[in-house]
Each structure stands twice: as C-alpha cells, then as structure tokens.
C-alpha positions in Angstrom: -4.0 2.0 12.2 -0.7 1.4 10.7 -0.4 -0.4 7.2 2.7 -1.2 5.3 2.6 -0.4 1.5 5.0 -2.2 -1.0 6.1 -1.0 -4.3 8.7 -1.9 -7.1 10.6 0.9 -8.1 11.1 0.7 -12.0 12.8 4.5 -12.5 14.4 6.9 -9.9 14.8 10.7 -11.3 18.5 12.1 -10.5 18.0 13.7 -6.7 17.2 9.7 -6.2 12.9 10.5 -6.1 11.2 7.4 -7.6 9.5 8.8 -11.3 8.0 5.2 -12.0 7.1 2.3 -9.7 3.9 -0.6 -9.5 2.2 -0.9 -6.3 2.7 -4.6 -5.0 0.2 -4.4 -2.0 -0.8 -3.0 1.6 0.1 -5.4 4.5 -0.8 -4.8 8.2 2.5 -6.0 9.6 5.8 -4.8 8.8 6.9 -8.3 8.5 4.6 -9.5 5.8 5.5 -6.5 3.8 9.0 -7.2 3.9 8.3 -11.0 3.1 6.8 -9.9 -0.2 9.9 -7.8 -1.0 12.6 -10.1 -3.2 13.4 -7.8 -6.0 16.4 -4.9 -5.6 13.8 -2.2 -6.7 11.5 -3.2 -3.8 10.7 -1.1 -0.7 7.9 -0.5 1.5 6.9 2.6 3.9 4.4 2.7 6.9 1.3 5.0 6.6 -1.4 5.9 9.5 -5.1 5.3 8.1 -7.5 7.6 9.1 -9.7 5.2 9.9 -9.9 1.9 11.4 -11.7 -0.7 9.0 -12.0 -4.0 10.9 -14.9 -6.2 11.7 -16.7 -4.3 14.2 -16.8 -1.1 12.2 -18.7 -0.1 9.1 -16.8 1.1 6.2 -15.3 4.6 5.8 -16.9 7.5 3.7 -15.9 7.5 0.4 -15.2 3.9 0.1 -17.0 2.2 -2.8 -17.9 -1.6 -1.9 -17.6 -3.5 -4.5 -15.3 -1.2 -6.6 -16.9 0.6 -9.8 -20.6 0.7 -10.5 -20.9 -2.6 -9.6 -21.5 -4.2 -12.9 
C-alpha cells in the first residue's frame, strides 16, 4: 500500500538535507497530499507500508490501538 506523507520543512543543513521539519499528515492519494501542501517549505514523498490496514484486516503487530496505555 502506498501512502503519501507531508511535512513542512522549517531548516535545511548546507548539502540541502532537511535538519528540522513538523509532520503534517499521511494521505492515501497523492492528490490529497498535495492539496494540503500551501506553504514553500512543504513537500510530501510516497512510502510502501508493509502491511495493508483496511477494513477487512486486523491490525498489524506492533500497533497499539488506542495509542498509550490507554488511560
């Protein structure tokens, strides 16, 4: 499965490698990552996720649903 993930760049390093940036979000189109991208320090990349997390399949190993200790 391929997501798009969306960050804001806040400071790049001199060979141009991003030292600081915030994570604005994972989208599963390329076209709803791109609508969320209106600042100049905005990009997005695609990743491959191991595994497929829809409705017919149960969560993957290692994810904790709801996040923390559930408190």
């Amino acid at each position: 499965m391929k997501l798009w993930i969306v960050a804001q760049v806040k400071s790049v390093d001199a060979d141009g490698w991003a030292q600081d940036w915030d994570f604005a979000g994972a989208f599963t189109t390329e076209d709803k990552a791109r609508d969320v991208c209106t600042e100049p320090g905005d990009c997005m990349w695609p990743v491959e996720a191991d595994t497929f997390l829809g409705r017919d399949t149960l969560p993957a190993p290692g994810i904790t649903f709801p996040a923390g200790d559930g408190r």
